[in-house]
C-alpha positions in Angstrom: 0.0 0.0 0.0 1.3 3.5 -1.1 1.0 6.3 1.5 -1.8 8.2 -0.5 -3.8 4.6 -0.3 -2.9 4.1 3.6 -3.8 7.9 4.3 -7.3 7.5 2.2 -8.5 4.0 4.2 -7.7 5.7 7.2 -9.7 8.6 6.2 -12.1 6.5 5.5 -12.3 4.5 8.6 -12.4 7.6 9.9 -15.1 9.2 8.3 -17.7 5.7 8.7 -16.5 6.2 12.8 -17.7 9.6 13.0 -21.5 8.3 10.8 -21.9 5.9 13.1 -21.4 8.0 16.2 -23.2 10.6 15.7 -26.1 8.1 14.0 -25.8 6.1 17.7 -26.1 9.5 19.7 -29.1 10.3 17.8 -31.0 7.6 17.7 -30.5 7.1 14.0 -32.6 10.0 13.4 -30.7 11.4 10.3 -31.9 14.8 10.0 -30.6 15.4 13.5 -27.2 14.1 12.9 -27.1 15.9 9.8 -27.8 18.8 11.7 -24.9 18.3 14.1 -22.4 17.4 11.2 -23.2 20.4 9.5 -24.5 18.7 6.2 -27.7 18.4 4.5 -30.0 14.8 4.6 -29.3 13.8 1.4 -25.6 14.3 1.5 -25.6 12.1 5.0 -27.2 9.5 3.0 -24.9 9.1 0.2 -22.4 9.1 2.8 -24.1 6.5 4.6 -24.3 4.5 1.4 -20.6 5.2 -0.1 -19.9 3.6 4.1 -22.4 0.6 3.4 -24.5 1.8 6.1 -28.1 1.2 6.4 -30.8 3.0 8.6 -31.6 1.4 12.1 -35.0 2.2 11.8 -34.3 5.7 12.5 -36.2 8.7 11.4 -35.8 11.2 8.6 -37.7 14.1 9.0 -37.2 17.5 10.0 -35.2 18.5 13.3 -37.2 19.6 15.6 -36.9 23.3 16.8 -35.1 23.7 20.1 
């Protein structure tokens, strides 16, 4: 493996850590850990797919107003 391809997977790995995390701490409701990452819905879900993770039953909706 060629640094470039060790410093990618590690991104990687990296990136599918901090999904799930913040996924977990939300329940799997994605528009809240959307919300937190700073992102939009639909860009959390082609991350979640690009990661090969699927929803935990979560919901998708709007976060609610604090």
């Amino acid at each position: 493996m060629t640094t470039l391809t060790t410093i990618q997977a590690r991104s990687a790995a990296a990136e599918r850590r901090l999904l799930l995390r913040t996924l977990e701490r939300h329940g799997w409701n994605q528009a809240h850990a959307a919300s937190e990452l700073g992102i939009w819905v639909t860009t959390l879900k082609r991350m979640m797919a690009k990661h090969g993770i699927e929803n935990q039953g979560g919901k998708v909706g709007r976060p609610r107003k604090a």
